[in-house]
C-alpha positions in Angstrom: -4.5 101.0 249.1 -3.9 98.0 251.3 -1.5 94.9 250.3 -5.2 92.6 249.9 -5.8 94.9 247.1 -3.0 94.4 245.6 -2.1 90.4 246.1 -3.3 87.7 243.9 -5.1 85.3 246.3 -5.2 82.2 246.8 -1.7 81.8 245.0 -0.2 78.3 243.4 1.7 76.6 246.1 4.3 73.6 246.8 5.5 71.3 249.3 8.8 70.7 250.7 8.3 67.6 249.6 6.9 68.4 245.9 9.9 67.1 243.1 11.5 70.1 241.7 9.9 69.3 238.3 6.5 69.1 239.8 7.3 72.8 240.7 8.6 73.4 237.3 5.9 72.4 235.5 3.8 74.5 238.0 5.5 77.7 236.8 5.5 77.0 232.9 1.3 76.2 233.1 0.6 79.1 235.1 3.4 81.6 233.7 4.9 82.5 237.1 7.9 82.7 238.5 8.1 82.1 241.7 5.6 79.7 243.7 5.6 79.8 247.7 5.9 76.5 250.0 4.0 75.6 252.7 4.9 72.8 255.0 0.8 71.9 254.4 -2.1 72.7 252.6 -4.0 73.0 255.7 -2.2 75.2 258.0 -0.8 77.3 255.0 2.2 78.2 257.1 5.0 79.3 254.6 8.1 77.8 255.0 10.1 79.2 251.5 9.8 80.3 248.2 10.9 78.6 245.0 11.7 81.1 242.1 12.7 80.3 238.6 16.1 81.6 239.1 16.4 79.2 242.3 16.1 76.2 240.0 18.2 77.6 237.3 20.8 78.2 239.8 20.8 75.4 242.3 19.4 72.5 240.5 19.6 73.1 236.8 23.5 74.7 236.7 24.4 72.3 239.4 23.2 69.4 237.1 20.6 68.0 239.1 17.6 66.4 238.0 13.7 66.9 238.5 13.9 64.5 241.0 15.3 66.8 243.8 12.5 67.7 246.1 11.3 71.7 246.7 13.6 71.6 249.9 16.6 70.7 248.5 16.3 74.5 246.1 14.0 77.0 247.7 15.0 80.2 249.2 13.9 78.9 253.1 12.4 81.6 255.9 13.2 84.1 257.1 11.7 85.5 254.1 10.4 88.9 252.9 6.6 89.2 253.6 3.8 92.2 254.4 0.2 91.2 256.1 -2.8 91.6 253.7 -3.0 95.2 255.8 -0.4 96.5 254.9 -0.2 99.9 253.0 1.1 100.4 249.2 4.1 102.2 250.6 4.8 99.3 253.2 4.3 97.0 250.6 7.4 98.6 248.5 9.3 99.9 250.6 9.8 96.2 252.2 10.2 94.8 248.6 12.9 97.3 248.0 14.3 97.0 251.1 14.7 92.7 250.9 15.1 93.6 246.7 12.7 91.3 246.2 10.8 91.3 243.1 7.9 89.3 244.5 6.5 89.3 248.0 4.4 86.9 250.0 1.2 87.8 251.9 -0.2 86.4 255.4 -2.9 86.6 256.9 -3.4 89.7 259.7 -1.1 88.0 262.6 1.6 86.3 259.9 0.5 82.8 260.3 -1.2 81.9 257.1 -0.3 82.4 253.3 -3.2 84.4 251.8 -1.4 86.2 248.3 1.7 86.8 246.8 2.4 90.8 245.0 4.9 90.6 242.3 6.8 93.7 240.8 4.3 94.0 237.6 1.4 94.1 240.2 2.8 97.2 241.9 3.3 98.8 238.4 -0.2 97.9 237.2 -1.7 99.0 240.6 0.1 102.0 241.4 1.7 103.3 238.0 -1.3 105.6 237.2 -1.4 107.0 240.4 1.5 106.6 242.6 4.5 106.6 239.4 7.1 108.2 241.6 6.5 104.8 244.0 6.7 102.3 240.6 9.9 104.7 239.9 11.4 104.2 243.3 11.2 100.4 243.7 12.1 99.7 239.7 15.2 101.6 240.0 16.1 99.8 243.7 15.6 96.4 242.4 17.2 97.4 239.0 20.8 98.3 240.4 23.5 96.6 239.3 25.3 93.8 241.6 22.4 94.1 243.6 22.9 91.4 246.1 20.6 88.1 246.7 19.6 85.6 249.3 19.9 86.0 253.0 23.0 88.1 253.3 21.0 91.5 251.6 21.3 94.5 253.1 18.6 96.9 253.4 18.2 100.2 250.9 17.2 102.9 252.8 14.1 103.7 251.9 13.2 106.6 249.2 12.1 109.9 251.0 9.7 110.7 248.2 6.8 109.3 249.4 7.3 108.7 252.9 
């Protein structure tokens, strides 16, 4: 199974200029938690990620308001993504590796924003066949004091299904 059989397409996106409520509101209608930005709707070129946890840590706890814009919150690039080619065990093994729960999707040579694959799509997908895969990224991202943001360091990757 490739990575374009495992995205949702076409995901939700923001701006970098897109108020932080705007983005808010994005993620309560579609029950989501995480929605990429794109410096255009055009180009699709991926330029962060804003995740529920980003505005409850750096806009809500900090006591800003809705009026911030995307920039001023989201998790910029480098970020962790796979290409819509990418295989299953690519797919996890670079979410475990960045312990990200949700990972974007471009297009063949990285360019374009084309899906986003969150952790209940890899369960869903692969539980049934591939459990010892669901197992091995479940228990990397579910360590405690797992780090975040850009200073993680990669897990080496599980030897089960390599």
């Amino acid at each position: 199974m490739q990575a374009k059989h495992m995205m949702t397409r076409h995901p939700a996106f923001v701006l970098p200029g897109d108020s932080v409520a705007r983005a808010a509101e994005l993620l309560r209608d579609l029950r989501i938690g995480s929605v990429p930005v794109v410096a255009d709707a055009e180009s699709l070129r991926i330029v962060g990620i804003l995740t529920d946890r980003d505005l409850a840590v750096r806009c809500v706890a900090r006591a800003h308001d809705g009026h911030c814009t995307v920039t001023e919150h989201m998790t910029p690039v480098p970020l962790a993504t796979v290409t819509e080619l990418a295989s299953a065990t690519a797919v996890v093994d670079r979410m475990a590796e960045a312990s990200v729960r949700r990972i974007l999707v471009t297009n063949e040579d990285g360019t374009k924003l084309v899906g986003i694959i969150a952790q209940a799509d890899v369960a869903r997908l692969l539980g049934p066949t591939e459990p010892i895969k669901v197992e091995y990224l479940l228990e990397t991202l579910s360590k405690p004091g797992r780090t975040v943001g850009p200073s993680r360091q990669p897990q080496p990757a599980s030897p089960a299904f390599h």
